[in-house]
C-alpha positions in Angstrom: 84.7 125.3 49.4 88.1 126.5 47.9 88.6 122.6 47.2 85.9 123.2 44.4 88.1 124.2 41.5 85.2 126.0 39.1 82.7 128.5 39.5 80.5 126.4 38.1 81.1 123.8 40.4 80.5 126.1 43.5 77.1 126.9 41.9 76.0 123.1 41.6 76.9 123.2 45.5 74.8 126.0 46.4 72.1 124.6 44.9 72.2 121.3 46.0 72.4 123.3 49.8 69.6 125.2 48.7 67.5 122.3 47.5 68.4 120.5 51.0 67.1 123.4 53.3 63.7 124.2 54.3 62.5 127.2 54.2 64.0 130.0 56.0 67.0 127.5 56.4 70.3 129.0 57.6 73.4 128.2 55.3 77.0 129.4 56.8 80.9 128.7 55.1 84.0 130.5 55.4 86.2 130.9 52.5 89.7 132.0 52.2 90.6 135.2 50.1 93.2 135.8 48.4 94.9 137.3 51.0 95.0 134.4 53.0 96.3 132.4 49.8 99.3 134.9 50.4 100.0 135.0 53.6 99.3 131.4 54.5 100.1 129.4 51.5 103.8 130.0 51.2 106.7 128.0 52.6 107.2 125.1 54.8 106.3 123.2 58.1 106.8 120.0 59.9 105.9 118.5 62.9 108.1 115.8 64.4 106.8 113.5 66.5 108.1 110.0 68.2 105.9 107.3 65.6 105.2 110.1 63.2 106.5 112.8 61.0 104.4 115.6 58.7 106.3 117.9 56.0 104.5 120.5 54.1 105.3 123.1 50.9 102.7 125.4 50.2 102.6 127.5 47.2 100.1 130.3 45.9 100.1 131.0 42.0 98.2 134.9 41.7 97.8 134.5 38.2 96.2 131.3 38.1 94.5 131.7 41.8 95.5 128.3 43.0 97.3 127.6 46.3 99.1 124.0 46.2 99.9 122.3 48.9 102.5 118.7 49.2 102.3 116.8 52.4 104.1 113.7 52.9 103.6 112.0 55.9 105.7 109.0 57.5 104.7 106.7 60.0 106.3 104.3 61.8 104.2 100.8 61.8 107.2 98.0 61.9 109.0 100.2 59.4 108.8 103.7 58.3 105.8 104.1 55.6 105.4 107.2 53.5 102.4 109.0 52.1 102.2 111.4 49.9 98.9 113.9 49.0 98.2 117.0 46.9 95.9 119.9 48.0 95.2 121.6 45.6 92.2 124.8 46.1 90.7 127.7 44.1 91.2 131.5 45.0 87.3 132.8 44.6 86.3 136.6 45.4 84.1 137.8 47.5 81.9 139.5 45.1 82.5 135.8 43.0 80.6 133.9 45.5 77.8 136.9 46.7 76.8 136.1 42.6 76.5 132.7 43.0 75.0 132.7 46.1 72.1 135.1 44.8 72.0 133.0 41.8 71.4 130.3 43.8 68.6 132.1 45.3 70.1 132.9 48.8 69.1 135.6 50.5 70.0 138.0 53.2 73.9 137.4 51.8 75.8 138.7 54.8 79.9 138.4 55.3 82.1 138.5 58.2 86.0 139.2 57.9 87.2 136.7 60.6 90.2 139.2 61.7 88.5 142.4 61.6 84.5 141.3 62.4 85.4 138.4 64.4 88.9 139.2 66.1 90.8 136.2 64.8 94.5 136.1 63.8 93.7 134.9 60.1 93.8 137.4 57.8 91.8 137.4 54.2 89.2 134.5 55.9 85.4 135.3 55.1 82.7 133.9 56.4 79.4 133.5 54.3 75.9 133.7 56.2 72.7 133.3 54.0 69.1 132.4 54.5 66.8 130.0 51.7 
């Protein structure tokens, strides 16, 4: 859901979901914090391999809460051919979505921290569970 650039936009979503569950209906995302923004979206990677090669930059702006991200990809065919994409996603608070959820009409809002409720490695991840 941080690929949804606008509050707004993250409330159409969870009321389409909402219109698409029965009742009772069980409706579970994970979002990344800021936090994670920091941690994760910063710096470079690759991956080498024999008939392909991946190179990403990842950038967080704080003060306009977007993380970027470049990938260009090349892959051998009967010459090398590049590709390039964008990923660009929101930074959205916990207390940001909670609103939206309940003014969606969820209920039962719960949240799980994936490092400290569910042991993973990846800081400032949040999981969303909410009943229609």
């Amino acid at each position: 859901l941080n690929h949804i650039m606008d509050l707004v936009s993250i409330g159409s979503v969870f009321n389409n979901v909402y219109s698409a569950l029965k009742k009772d209906g069980i409706f579970m995302f994970d979002i990344n914090l800021e936090e994670g923004f920091t941690h994760r979206w910063r710096g470079s990677a690759s991956v080498i391999e024999k008939d392909h090669v991946i190179a990403t930059q990842a950038t967080y702006d704080g003060a306009r809460k977007e993380g970027r991200m470049e990938i260009a990809t090349f892959v051998e065919q009967r010459h090398w051919v590049r590709t390039d994409v964008t990923i660009t996603e929101r930074c959205y608070t916990k207390d940001e979505i909670t609103a939206r959820l309940s003014k969606s009409l969820f209920r039962d809002i719960k949240t799980f921290d994936a490092h400290r409720d569910l042991g993973s490695d990846e800081a400032g991840r949040l999981f969303f569970l909410c009943v229609k």
